[in-house]
C-alpha positions as CSV (number, residue, x, y, z in Angstrom):
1,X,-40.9,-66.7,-43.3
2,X,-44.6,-65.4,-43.8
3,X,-46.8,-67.9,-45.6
4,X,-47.5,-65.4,-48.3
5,X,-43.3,-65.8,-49.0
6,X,-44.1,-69.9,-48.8
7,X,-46.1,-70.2,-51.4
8,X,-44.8,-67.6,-54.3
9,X,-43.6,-69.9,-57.1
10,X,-39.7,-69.6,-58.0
11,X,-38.9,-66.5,-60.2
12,X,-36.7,-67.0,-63.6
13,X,-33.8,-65.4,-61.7
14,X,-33.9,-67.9,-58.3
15,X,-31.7,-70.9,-58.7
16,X,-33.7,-74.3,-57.7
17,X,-31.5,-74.8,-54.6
18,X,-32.2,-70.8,-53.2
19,X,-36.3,-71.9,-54.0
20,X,-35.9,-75.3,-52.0
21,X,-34.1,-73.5,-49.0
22,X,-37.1,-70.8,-49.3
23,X,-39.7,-73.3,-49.0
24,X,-38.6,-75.6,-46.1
25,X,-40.1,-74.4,-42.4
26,X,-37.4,-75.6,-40.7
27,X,-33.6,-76.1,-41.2
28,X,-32.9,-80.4,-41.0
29,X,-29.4,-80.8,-40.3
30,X,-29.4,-84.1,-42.1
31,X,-31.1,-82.6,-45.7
32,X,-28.3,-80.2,-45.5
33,X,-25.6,-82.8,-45.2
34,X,-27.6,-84.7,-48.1
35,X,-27.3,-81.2,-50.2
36,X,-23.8,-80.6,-49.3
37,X,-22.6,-84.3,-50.5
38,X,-25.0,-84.9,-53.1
39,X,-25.5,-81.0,-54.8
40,X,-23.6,-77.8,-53.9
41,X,-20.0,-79.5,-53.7
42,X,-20.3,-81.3,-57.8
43,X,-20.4,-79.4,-60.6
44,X,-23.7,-79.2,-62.3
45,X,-24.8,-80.7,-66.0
46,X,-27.9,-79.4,-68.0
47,X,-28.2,-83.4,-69.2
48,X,-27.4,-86.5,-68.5
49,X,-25.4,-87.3,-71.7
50,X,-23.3,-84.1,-70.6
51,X,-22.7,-85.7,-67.6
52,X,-21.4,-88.7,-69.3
53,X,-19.3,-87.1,-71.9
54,X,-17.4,-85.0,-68.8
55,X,-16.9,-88.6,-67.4
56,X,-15.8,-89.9,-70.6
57,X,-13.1,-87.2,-71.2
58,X,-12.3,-87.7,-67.3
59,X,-11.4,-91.7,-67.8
60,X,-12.4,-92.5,-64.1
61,X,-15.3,-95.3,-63.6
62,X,-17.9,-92.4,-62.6
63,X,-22.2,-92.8,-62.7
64,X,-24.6,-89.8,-63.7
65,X,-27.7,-89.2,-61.5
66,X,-30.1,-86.7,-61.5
67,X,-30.3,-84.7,-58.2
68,X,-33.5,-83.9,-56.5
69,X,-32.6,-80.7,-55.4
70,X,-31.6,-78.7,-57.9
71,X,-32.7,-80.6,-60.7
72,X,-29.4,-81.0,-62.7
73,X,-27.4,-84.0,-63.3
74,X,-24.0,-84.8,-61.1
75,X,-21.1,-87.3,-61.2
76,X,-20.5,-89.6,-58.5
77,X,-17.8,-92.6,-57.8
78,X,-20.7,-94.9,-56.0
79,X,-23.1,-96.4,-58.2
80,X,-26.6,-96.1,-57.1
81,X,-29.5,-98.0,-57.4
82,X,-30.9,-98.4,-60.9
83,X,-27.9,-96.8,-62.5
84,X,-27.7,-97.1,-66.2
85,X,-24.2,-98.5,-67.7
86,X,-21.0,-97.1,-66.1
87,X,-18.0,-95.1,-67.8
88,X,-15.0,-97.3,-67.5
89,X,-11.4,-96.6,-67.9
């Protein structure tokens, strides 16, 4: 990747994720397992109160968090550190 494609700012059609992948120098084996678990493989919410409601109509114990990489908000079984209340059945 030249450095004049490193430091264009994201366009209004590039997702967050393909930006992210764009930027980094060098593929890290152990950022892409973080993606894969944490990211690509959950469905996506625009807001955390989305998230919750999905959970809500779900009835599972699940906790929202807001991903780093592509900046939406994701359901998960663990709870993480700092989460807010949980969604019980």
């Amino acid at each position: 990747m030249s450095d004049r494609d490193r430091g264009k700012k994201r366009g209004s059609e590039e997702s967050l994720m393909d930006f992210f992948i764009r930027q980094r120098s060098q593929a890290d084996p152990s950022i892409e397992r973080d993606v894969e678990r944490s990211c690509t493989s959950k469905q996506p919410y625009a807001s955390e109160d989305e998230a919750r409601a999905v959970a809500a109509m779900n009835g599972m114990k699940l906790y929202s968090y807001h991903c780093r990489y592509c900046d939406f908000w994701h359901l998960t079984r663990r709870p993480n550190s700092g989460a807010g209340p949980s969604l019980e059945d």
